[in-house]
Residue frames relative to the residue before (quaternion, step in Angstrom):
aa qw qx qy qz dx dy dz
X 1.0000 0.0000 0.0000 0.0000 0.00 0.00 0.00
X 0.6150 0.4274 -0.3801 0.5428 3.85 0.74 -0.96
X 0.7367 0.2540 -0.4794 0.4037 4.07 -0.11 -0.28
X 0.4530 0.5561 -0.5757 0.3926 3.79 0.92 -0.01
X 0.8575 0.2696 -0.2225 0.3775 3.40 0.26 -1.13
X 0.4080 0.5259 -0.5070 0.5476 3.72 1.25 0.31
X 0.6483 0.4559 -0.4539 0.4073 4.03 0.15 -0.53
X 0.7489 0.4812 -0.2584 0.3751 3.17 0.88 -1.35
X 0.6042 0.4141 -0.3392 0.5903 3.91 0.81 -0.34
X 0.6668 0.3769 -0.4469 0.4621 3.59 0.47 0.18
X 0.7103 0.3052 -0.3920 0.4987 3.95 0.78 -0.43
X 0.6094 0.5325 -0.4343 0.3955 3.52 0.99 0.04
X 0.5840 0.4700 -0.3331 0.5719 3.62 1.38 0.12
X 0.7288 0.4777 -0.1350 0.4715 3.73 0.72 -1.34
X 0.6310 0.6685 -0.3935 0.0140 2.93 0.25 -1.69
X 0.7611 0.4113 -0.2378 0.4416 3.27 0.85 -1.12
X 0.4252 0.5856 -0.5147 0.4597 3.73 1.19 1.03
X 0.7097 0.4444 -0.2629 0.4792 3.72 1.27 -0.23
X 0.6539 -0.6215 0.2033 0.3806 3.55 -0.59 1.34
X 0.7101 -0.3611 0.2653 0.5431 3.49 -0.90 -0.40
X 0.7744 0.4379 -0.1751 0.4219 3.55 0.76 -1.56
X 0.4843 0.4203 -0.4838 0.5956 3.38 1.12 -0.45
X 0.4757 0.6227 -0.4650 0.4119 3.97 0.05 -0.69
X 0.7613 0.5133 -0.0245 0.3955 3.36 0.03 -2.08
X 0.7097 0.3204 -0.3116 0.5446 3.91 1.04 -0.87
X 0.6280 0.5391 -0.3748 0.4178 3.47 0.94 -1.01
X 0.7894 0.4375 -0.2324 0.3626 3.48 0.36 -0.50
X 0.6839 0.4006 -0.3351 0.5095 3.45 1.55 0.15
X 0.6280 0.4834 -0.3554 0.4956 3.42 1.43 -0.33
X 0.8411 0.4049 -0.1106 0.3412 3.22 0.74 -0.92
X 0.7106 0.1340 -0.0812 0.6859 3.93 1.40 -0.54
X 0.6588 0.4387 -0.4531 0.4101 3.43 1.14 0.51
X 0.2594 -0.7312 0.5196 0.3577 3.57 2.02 -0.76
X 0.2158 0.6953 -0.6231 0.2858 4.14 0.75 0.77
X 0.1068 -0.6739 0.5844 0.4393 3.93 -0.84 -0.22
X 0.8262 -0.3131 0.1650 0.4383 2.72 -2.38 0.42
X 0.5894 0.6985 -0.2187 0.3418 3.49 1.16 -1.70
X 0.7035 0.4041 -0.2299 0.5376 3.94 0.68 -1.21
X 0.7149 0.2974 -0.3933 0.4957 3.87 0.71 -0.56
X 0.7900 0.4424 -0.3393 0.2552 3.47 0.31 -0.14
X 0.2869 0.6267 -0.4559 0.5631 3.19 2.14 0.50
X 0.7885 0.4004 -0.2954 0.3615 3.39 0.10 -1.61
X 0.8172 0.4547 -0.1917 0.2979 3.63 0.85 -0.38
X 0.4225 -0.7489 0.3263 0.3926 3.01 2.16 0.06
X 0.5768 0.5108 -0.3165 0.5534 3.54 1.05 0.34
X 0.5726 -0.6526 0.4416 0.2264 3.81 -1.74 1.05
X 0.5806 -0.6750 0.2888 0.3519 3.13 -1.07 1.01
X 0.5638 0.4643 -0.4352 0.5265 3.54 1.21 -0.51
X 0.5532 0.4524 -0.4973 0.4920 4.30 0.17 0.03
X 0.8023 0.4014 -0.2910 0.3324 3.58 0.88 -0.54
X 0.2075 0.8101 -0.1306 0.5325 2.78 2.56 -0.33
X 0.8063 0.3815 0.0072 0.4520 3.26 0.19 -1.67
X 0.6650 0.6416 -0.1988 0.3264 3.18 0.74 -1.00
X 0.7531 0.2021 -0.1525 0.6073 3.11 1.10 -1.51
X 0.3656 0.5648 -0.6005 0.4322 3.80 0.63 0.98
X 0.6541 0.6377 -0.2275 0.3372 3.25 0.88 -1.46
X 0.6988 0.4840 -0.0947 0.5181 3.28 1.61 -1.43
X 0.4818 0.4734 -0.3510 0.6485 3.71 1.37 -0.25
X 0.7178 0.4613 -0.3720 0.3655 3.56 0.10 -0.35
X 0.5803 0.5506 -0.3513 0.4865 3.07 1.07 -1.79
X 0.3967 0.8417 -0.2491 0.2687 3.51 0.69 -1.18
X 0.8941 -0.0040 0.1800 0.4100 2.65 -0.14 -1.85
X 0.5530 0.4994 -0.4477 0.4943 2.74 1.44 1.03
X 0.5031 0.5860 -0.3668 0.5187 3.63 1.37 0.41
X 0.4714 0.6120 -0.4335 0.4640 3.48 1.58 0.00
């Protein structure tokens, strides 16, 4: 529960430093609860790219702290 809400106060501060689509995955996998599987159907892209992505965005993240 504490890294749920540590992710969330960081894209509610950051978020809008991360592109649109990073925007778009982070927010169904992560404050929508979508799996990796359901966003990466809808987006025409593999689940490990979708996988990857929001790691990429936790970093970005937490490196703007």
């Amino acid at each position: 529960m504490e890294k749920f809400v540590e992710q969330t106060l960081l894209y509610d501060f950051y978020g809008e430093l991360l592109t649109e689509r990073q925007q778009q995955v982070y927010e169904s996998v992560v404050l929508e609860d979508y799996s990796l599987s359901e966003v990466a159907e809808n987006l025409g892209i593999s689940r490990q790219g979708v996988h990857d992505m929001v790691r990429r965005c936790d970093r970005a993240l937490e490196g703007y702290e």
